[in-house]
N, C-alpha and C positions, 0 to 999 in steps of 0.2 A: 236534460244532459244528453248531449249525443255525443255519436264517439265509442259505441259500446257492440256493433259491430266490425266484424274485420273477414273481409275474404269476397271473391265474385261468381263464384259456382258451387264451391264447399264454404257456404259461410256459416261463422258463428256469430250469437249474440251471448255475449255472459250478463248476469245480474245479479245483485245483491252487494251487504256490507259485511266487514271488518264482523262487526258485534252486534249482526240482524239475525232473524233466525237461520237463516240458510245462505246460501250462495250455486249459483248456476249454471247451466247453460243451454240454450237452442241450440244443435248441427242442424241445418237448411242445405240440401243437396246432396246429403252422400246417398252413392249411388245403393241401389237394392242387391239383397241377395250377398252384401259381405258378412260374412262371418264375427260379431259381434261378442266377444271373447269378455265374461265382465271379470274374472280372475285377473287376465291382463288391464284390462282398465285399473281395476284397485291397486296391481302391485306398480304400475305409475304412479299412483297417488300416493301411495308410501313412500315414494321415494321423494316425494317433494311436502310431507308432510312436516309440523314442527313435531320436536321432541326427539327428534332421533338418537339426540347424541350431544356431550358435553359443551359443544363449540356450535350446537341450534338453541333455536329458543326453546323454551322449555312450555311453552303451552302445550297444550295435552289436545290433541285433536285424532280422532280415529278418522276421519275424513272419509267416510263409507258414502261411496255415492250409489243413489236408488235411479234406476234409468226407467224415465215414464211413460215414455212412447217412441215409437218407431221403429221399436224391434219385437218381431214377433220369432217366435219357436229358435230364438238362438242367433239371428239373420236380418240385417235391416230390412225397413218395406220400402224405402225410399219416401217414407214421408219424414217429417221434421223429427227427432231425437231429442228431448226432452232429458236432461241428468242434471238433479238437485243432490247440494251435500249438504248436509245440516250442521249450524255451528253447534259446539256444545261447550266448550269452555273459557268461555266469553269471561273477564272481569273488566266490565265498564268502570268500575271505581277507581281503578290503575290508571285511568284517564283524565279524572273530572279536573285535576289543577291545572289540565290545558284548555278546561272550556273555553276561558277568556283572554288565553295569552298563544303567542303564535312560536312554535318550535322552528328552531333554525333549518333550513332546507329540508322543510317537510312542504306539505302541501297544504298546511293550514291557511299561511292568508291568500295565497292566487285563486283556491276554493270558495276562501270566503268574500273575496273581493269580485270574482266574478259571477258567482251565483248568489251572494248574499244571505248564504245559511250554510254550513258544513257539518258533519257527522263527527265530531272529534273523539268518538269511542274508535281509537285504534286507526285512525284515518277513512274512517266509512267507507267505502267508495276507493278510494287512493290508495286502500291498503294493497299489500303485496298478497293477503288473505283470497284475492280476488283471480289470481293464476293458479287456483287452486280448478277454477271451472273450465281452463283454456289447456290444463294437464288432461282433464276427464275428455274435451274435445282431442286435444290431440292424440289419444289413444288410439280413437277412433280413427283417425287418419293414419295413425300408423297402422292399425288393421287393414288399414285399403288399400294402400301401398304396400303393403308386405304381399299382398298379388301380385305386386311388379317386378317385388326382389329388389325393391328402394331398400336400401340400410342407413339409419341415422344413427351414430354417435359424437356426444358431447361428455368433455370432462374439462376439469380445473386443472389449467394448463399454468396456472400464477397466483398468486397471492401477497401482496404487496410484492418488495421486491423478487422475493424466489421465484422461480419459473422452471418448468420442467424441462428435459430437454425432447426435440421432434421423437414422437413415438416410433419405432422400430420395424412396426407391421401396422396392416391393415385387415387383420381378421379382426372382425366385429365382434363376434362371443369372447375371443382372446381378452381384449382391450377390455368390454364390458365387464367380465370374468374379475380382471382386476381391477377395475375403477371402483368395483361395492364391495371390495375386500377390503375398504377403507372410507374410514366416517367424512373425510372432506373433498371424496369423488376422484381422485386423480390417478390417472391409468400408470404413473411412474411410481412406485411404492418407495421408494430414496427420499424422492422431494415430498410425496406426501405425509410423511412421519415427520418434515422439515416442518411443511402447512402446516401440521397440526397444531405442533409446541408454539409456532409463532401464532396461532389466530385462537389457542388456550389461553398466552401469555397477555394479550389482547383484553380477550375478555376480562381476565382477572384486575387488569388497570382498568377498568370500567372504559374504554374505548373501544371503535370500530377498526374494521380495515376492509380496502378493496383485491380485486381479484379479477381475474380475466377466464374466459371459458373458451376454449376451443373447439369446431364442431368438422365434425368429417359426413359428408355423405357419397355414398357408394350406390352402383350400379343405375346412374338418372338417366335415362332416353338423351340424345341429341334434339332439341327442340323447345324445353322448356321456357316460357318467358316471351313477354307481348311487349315489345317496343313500341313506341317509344317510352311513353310513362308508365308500364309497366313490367320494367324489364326485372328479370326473376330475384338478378342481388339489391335493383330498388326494396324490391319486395321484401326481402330476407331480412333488408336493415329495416325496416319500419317493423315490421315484424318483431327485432331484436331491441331496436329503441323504443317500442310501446310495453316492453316489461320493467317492471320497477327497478329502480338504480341502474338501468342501463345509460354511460354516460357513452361508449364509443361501438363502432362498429367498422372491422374491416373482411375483406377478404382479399386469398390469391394473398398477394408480395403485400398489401395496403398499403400501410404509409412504409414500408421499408422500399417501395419500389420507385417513390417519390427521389432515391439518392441510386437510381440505377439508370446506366444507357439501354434506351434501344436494344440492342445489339446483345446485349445481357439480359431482358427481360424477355424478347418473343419468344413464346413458345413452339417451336420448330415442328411442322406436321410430318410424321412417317401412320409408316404403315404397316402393322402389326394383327399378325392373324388374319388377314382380311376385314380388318379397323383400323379405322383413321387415329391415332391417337399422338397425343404432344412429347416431346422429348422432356422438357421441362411443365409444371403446369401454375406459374407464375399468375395464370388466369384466377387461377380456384375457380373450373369446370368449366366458369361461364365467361363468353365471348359476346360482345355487342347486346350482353342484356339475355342473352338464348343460352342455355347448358349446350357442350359441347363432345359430354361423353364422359368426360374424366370427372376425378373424383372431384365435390363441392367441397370445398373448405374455407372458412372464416373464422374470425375470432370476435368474442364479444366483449366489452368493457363494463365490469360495474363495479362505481363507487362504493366510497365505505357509508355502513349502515349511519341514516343520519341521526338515529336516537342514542347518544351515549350515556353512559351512567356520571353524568359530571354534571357539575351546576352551568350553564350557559346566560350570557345576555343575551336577553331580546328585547319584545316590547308586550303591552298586551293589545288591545280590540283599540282600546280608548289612544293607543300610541305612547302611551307610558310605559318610562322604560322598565321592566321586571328581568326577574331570575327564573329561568325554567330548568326544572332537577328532573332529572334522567329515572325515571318510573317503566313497572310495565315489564313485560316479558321480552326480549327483542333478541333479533343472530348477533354476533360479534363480526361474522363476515356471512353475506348473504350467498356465496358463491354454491357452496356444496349444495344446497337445496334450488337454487337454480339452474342446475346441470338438467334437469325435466323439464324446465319450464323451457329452456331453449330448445331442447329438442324437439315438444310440442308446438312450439312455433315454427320451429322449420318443417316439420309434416303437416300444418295446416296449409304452408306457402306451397309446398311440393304437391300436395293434394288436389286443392286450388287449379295451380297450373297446369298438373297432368288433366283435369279434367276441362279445362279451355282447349291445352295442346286437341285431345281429341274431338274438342268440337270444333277445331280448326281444320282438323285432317277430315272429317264427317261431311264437312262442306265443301269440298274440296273435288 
């Protein structure tokens, strides 16, 4: 299977399953001599761990990840970084009545139909169990960046219909401060007590619901991002569309700027403090593929979780039609514990690109 790395200077490779013993990752390129904080590492991974809270799933995972090499005395060496987590509360028998039969908008038959074997403990491979290794990577990258005075946050900006309204400020401890003052991430604490009742209500009628995340990044160099095919918000969306249930991605105005003139969307250049900077920023930071100074900002789409507690038709292996019943531990809305996992992908892209940016300026 390939497809299990992602990145071209800071890259990672993750590995492992659902319901295998452990789960992973290689960092390949980060540079030496950062500050390798493993406190911050874990308290990422708690935030994106199950069991948190009434409206996660309730598997019990401590998610402690052991980091095996590349950092010595506190400080990376700049060789490869090595971070395994071990599963521990695996119940593969919650599983076994899907050996044979394929769940609706899972990843059972396109796995089983392209490789001709599939791990169906928890989705092997496919599970969402597997951005638990791309959290412990992107710590790391936010450590590396945080020399830059890069700020990333993301919070749940929607949940079926409800939606918060534009946040008020742009202090980042602010925002963060109140986002984890509340179990389903949302830096508006009105709408988030709304989230709750509606994605509790959810659960309790054994269905899902979807949810949108919104991300802000602060302080990004002018420069970011390789044209043509790899311009920085390419990047951001693959990035954003390779975490599970991610069905959309926009940034800047996105589809809202699809029903605006010209004339209303450019972002007007002045001149501020002795910086270039935009009157409006319609762009979300980034211009022709390159950041531009201002803040990054985008929104990501994820569907509702597709294992519900109801009976469904499908079929099975053989194409006969069957009944597949909702088992298993699963989120009611994946959203609040994905608030990490986007953020770790945007600091892998950011990471990434600040280190081409300076090999581009090196050559130069």
């Amino acid at each position: 299977m390939a497809g299990n790395s992602f990145g071209y200077l800071f890259k990672i490779t993750t590995f492992g399953e659902s319901h295998g013993k452990a789960i992973g990752v290689i960092i390949d390129g980060c540079p030496p001599n950062i500050e390798i904080d493993e406190h911050f590492i874990q308290s990422e991974l708690d935030k994106r761990k199950p069991g948190q809270s009434k409206i996660t799933t309730q598997r019990k995972e401590s998610d402690v990840a052991e980091i095996l090499s590349g950092v010595f005395e506190g400080k990376s060496t700049g060789t490869p970084i090595a971070i395994v987590i071990p599963n521990e509360d695996q119940r593969s028998k919650d599983y076994s009545h899907i050996a044979e039969t394929f769940r609706p908008s899972h990843a059972d038959y396109t796995y089983q139909q392209k490789y001709g074997i599939r791990d169906y403990r928890g989705g092997g491979r496919s599970s969402a169990r597997e951005t638990a290794a791309r959290v412990a990577a992107g710590a790391v990258a936010k450590l590396f960046l945080k020399q830059m005075g890069i700020e990333i946050f993301a919070h749940v900006c929607a949940v079926g219909q409800l939606e918060s309204p534009n946040l008020d400020t742009t202090d980042i401890e602010q925002l963060l401060e109140t986002r984890e003052s509340n179990i389903v991430r949302c830096a508006d604490p009105a709408t988030a007590n709304e989230m709750i009742e509606l994605i509790d209500g959810v659960r309790k009628a054994g269905d899902t619901i979807g949810g949108k995340i919104a991300t802000l990044v602060r302080h990004v160099p002018v420069g970011l991002g390789e044209p043509v095919f790899d311009k920085l918000h390419a990047d951001l969306g693959k990035a954003m569309l390779s975490i599970n249930a991610v069905h959309g991605f926009e940034y800047g105005s996105g589809f809202a700027g699809a029903a605006m003139y010209g004339s209303e969307h450019n972002d007007i250049f002045v001149q501020e403090d002795n910086k270039v900077r935009t009157r409006t920023n319609f762009s979300g930071g980034i211009q022709g593929g390159i950041s531009n100074g201002m803040d990054i900002s985008f929104r990501t789409a994820f569907k509702p979780v597709a294992t519900i507690m109801r009976d469904q038709d499908s079929i099975d292996t053989s194409g006969n039609s069957t009944t597949v019943s909702g088992k298993g531990r699963h989120d009611p809305c994946v959203v609040p514990r994905a608030v990490i996992i986007v953020e770790a992908m945007t600091a892998l892209v950011l990471a990434d690109h600040f280190l081409r940016f300076k090999a581009y300026k090196n050559e130069q």
